[in-house]
Structures are given as C-alpha cells and as structure tokens.
C-alpha positions in Angstrom: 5.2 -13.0 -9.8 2.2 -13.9 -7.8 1.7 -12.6 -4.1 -0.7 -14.0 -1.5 -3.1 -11.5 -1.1 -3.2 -11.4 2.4 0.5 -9.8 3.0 -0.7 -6.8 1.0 -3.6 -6.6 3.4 -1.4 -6.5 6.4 1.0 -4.1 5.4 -2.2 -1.9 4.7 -3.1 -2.0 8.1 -0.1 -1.0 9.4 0.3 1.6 6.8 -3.2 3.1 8.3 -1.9 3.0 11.7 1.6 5.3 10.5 -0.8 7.6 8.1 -3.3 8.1 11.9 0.0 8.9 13.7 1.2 11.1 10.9 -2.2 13.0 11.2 -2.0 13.1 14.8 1.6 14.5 15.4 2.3 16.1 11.8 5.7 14.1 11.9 6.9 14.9 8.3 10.1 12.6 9.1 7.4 9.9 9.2 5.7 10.2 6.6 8.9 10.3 4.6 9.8 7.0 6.3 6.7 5.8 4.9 7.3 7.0 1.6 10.6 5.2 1.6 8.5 1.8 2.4 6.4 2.5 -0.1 9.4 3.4 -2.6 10.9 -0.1 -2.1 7.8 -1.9 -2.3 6.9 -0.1 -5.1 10.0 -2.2 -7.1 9.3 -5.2 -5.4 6.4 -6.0 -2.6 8.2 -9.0 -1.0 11.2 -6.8 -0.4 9.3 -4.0 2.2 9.8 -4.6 5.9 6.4 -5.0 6.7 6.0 -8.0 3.8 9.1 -9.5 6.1 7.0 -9.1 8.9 4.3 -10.9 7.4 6.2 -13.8 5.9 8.2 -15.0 9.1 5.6 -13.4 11.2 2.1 -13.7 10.0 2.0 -16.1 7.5 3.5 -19.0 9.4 0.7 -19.1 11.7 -2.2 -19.2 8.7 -3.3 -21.5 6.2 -2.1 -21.6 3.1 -3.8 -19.0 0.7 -6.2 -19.9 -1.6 -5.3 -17.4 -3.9 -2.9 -15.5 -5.6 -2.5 -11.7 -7.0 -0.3 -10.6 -9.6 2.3 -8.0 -8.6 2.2 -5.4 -10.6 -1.3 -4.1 -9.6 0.2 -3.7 -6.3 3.2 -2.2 -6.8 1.0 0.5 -8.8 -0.9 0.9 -5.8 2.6 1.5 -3.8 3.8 3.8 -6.4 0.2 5.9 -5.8 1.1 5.6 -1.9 4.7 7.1 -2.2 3.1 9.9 -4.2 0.6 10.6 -0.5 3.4 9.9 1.5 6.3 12.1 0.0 3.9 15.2 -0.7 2.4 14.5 2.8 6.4 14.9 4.2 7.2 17.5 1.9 4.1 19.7 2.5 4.5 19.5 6.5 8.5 20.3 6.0 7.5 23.1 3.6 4.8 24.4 6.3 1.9 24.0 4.4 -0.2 21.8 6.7 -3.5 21.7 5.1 -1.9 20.1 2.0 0.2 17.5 4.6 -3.3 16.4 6.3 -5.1 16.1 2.9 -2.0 13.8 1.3 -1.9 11.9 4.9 -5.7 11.3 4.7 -6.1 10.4 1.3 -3.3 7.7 1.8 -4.8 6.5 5.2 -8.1 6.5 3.2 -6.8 4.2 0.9 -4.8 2.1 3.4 -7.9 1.7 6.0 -9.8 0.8 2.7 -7.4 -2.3 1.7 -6.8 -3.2 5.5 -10.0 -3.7 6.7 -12.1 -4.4 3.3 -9.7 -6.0 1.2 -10.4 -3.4 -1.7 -6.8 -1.6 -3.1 -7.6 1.2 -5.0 -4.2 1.6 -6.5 -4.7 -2.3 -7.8 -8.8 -0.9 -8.9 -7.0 1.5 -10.9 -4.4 -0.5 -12.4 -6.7 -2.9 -13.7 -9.2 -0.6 -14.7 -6.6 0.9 -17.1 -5.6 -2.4 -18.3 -9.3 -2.9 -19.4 -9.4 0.2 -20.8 -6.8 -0.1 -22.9 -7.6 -3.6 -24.1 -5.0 -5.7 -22.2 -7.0 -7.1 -19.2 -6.1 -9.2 -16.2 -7.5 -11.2 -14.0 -7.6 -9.7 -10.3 -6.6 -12.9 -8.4 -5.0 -16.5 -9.6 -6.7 -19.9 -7.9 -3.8 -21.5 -6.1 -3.7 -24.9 -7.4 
C-alpha cells in the first residue's frame, strides 16, 4: 500500500495542535482520544479521521502527488505516537504530571517535526532498522 505523502503531513499538524492543547490544559481524556487516533491509524493510515479529512477535504483541492510512501514506515511512526499519547493520558490520570508533559512534548516534538518539515521520525526509525538489518526500502515511490 502506497500513501501520498502529503496526508501524513497533515494529520501531523493537527496532531501538534491536540499534543499544544494537551500541554496547555493537561486534558488526559485528550490525550487518550489521541491515542485512539493513533491506535487506528496505526493498523491502517487511510482509516484515521483526520486521513478522511484530508482525502475529501484537502486533497481534492491539490495536485496530484508526485510521490508515494510505503505504509508501513508510517504506521510504525503511529504505533511510536500511541506509545506518547497513552502514557501522556495515563500519567496525567495517575497524577504524575511531569511524566504527562514529557510524553505530550515528545509526541508534539515529533508531530511539529513531520508537519512543518516533512521529516517523520517514527518512519527515520523504521527505515533505519530495515537498513540495519539488511532488508532496505526506499523512503518514497515516483508516481508514474
């Protein structure tokens, strides 16, 4: 399955803007809600709501992408997030703030980081471990 890159990118930026208003109101219930975004998208990244948001959205209103990305770089990097998300909600349930912002900004961190520069470090990763152990991939796919 190959995504355009840009959807990824969007829900990145509106994953920032849920991790700033978790840091800002300590809302554990939403940072759980983004956890459960994150969980879904983590099985499949066309199925999240804010990949729905891009596709009728968004992507009707660009030009056709140039290139492609593999999924499963991405839903690595999703997997990584829910890990943020779900001890950023658990921590700030369990009253242990100061692990709640670290998880939050870690995950905004990495969401501002993909947003606004296009570099996913949950995809890095991936594909840094796929070179590592011998089976390499290519990062993006020329659309043809």
């Amino acid at each position: 399955m190959l995504l355009d890159p840009r959807g990824p990118r969007f829900a990145a930026g509106l994953t920032a803007i849920v991790f700033v208003l978790v840091l800002v109101t300590g809302a554990w219930w939403l940072a759980l809600a983004q956890a459960v975004i994150f969980a879904i998208t983590a099985v499949d990244p066309r199925k999240g709501p804010y990949a729905l948001v891009f596709r009728t959205v968004v992507a009707p209103r660009l030009a056709p992408p140039t290139q492609r990305e593999p999924a499963e770089p991405v839903r690595f990097a999703q997997a990584v997030g829910f890990v943020f998300a779900l001890t950023a909600a658990i921590a700030y349930v369990a009253g242990a703030t100061a692990v709640g912002i670290v998880a939050a900004a870690f995950g905004l961190a990495a969401a501002f980081l993909n947003s606004a520069f296009g570099l996913c470090l949950g995809c890095e990763l991936y594909l840094a471990a796929r070179r590592v152990t011998g089976r390499p991939m290519a990062a993006r796919v020329p659309v043809d």
